[in-house]
C-alpha positions in Angstrom: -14.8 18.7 43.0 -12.6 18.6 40.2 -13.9 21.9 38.5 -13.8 23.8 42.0 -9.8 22.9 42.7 -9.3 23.8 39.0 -10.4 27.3 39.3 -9.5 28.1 42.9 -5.7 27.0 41.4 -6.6 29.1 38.5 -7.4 32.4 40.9 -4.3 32.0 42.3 -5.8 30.2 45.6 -3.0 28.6 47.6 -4.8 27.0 49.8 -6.8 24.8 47.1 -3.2 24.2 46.0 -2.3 22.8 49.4 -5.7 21.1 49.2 -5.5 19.4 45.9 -1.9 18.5 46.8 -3.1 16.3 50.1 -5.6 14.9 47.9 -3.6 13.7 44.8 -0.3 13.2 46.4 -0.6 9.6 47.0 -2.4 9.0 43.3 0.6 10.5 41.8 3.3 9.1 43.8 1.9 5.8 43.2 1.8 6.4 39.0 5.8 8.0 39.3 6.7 4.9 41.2 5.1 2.7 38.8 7.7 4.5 36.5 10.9 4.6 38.4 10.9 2.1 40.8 12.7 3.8 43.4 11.2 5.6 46.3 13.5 8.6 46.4 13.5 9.4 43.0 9.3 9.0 43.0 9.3 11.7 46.2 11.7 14.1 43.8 9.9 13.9 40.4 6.5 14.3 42.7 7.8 17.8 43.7 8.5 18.0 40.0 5.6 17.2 38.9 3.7 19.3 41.0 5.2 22.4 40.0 4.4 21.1 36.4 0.9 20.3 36.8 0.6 23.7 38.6 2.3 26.0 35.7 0.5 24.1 32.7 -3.1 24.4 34.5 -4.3 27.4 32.5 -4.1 24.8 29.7 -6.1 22.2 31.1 -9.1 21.9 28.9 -11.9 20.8 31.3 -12.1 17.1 30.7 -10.6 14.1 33.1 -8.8 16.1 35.5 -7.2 12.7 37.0 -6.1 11.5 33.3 -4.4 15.1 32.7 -2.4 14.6 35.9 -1.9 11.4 35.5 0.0 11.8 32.1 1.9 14.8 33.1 3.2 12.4 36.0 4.1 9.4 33.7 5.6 11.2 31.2 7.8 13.2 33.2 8.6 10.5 35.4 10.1 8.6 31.5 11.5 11.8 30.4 13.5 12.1 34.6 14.4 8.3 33.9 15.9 9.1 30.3 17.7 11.9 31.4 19.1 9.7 34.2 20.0 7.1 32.4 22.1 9.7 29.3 24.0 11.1 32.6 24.8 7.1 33.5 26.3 6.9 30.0 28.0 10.3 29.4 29.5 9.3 33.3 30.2 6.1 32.1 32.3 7.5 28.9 33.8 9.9 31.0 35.3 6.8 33.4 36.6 5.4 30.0 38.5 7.6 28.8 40.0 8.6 32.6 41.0 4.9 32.5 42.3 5.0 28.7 43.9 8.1 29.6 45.9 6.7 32.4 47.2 3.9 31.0 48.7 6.1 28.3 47.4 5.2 25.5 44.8 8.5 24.6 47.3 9.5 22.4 46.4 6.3 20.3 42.6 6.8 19.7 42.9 10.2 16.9 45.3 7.7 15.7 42.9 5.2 15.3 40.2 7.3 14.4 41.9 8.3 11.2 42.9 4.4 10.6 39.8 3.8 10.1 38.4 6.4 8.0 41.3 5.8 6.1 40.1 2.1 5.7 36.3 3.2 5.1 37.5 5.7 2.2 39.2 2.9 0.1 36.2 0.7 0.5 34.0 3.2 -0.8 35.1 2.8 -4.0 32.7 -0.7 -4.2 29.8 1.3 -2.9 27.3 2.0 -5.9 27.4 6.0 -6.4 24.1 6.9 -5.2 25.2 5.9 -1.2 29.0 7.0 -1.8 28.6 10.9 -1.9 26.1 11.0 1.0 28.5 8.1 3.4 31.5 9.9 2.1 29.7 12.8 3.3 28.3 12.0 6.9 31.1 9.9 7.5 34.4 11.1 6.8 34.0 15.1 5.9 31.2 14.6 8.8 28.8 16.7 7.9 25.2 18.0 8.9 22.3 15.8 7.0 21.4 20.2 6.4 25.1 20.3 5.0 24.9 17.3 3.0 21.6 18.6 1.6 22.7 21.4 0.7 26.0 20.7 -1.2 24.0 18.0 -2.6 21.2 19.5 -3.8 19.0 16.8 -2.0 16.2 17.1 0.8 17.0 16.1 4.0 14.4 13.2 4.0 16.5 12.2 0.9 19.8 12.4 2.9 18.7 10.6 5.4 16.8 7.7 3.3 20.3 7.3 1.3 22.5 7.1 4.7 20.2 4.5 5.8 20.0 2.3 2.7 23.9 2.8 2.1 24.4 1.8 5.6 22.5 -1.7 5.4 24.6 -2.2 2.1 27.9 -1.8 3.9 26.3 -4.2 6.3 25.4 -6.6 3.8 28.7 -6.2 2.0 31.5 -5.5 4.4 33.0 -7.4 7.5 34.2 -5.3 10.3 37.5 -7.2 10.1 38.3 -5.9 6.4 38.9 -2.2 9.0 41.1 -3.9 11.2 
């Protein structure tokens, strides 16, 4: 049964489309709602999901039908719930800074900003040499890990291995009170 929806959908066929529709629907539904949790947003992704399955069909490869759909479902139904929960955030920010900005004191966080890079940039002088130039870097020319590479003369990996370890020794070695 599988096979023959496959290459009805394939021909272009919408009836089998309509058909294999009716008789996944509820199979997929019941794997996006095991994602999201919310009825609504299952019904939207389904649409979604649909559409997807339908497009990336000339890919399938012939094996577990149900598991292929099943994946695309779950894994657009995480990648829907991430993307909903970044707009939540960048929303969230957004209300922030309304409220910051109406109690008049927006004109206080550049301020701020530059107090504490200020702070950071004496206390780099304790930091041993090999972290410095990549923190000094990232943090307060903010830079690219590809810009700090470059100027550098380091991989990227590199970059990115010294930001880390230089960040667990400022960590280890400063108090977030000594920037206050």
């Amino acid at each position: 049964m599988e096979e023959q929806f496959v290459k009805q959908l394939l021909q272009g066929d919408e009836k089998a489309f309509d058909e294999f529709t009716k008789h996944y629907r509820n199979y997929l539904f019941r794997a996006i709602y095991s994602v999201l949790r919310n009825e609504k947003d299952a019904e939207d992704v389904l649409q979604e999901v649909l559409m997807k399955i339908y497009g990336a069909l000339p890919r399938y490869n012939g094996k577990g039908l149900k598991t292929w759909i099943t994946r695309i479902a779950v894994n657009h139904s995480i990648d829907w719930k991430r993307k909903i929960a970044r707009r939540k955030e960048d929303s969230m920010d957004d209300e922030a800074l309304k409220q910051h900005a109406s109690s008049g004191k927006l004109v206080e966080l550049p301020l701020l900003h530059k107090e504490t890079k200020e702070a950071v940039h004496r206390r780099l002088k304790e930091m041993p040499g090999n972290y410095r130039d990549v923190i000094y870097a990232f943090y307060i020319e903010e830079k690219s890990y590809k810009e700090i590479a470059s100027d550098l003369n380091l991989e990227v990996a590199n970059v990115k291995m010294k930001l880390h370890r230089g960040r667990s020794w400022m960590k280890k070695h400063w108090k977030e009170e000594d920037f206050k």
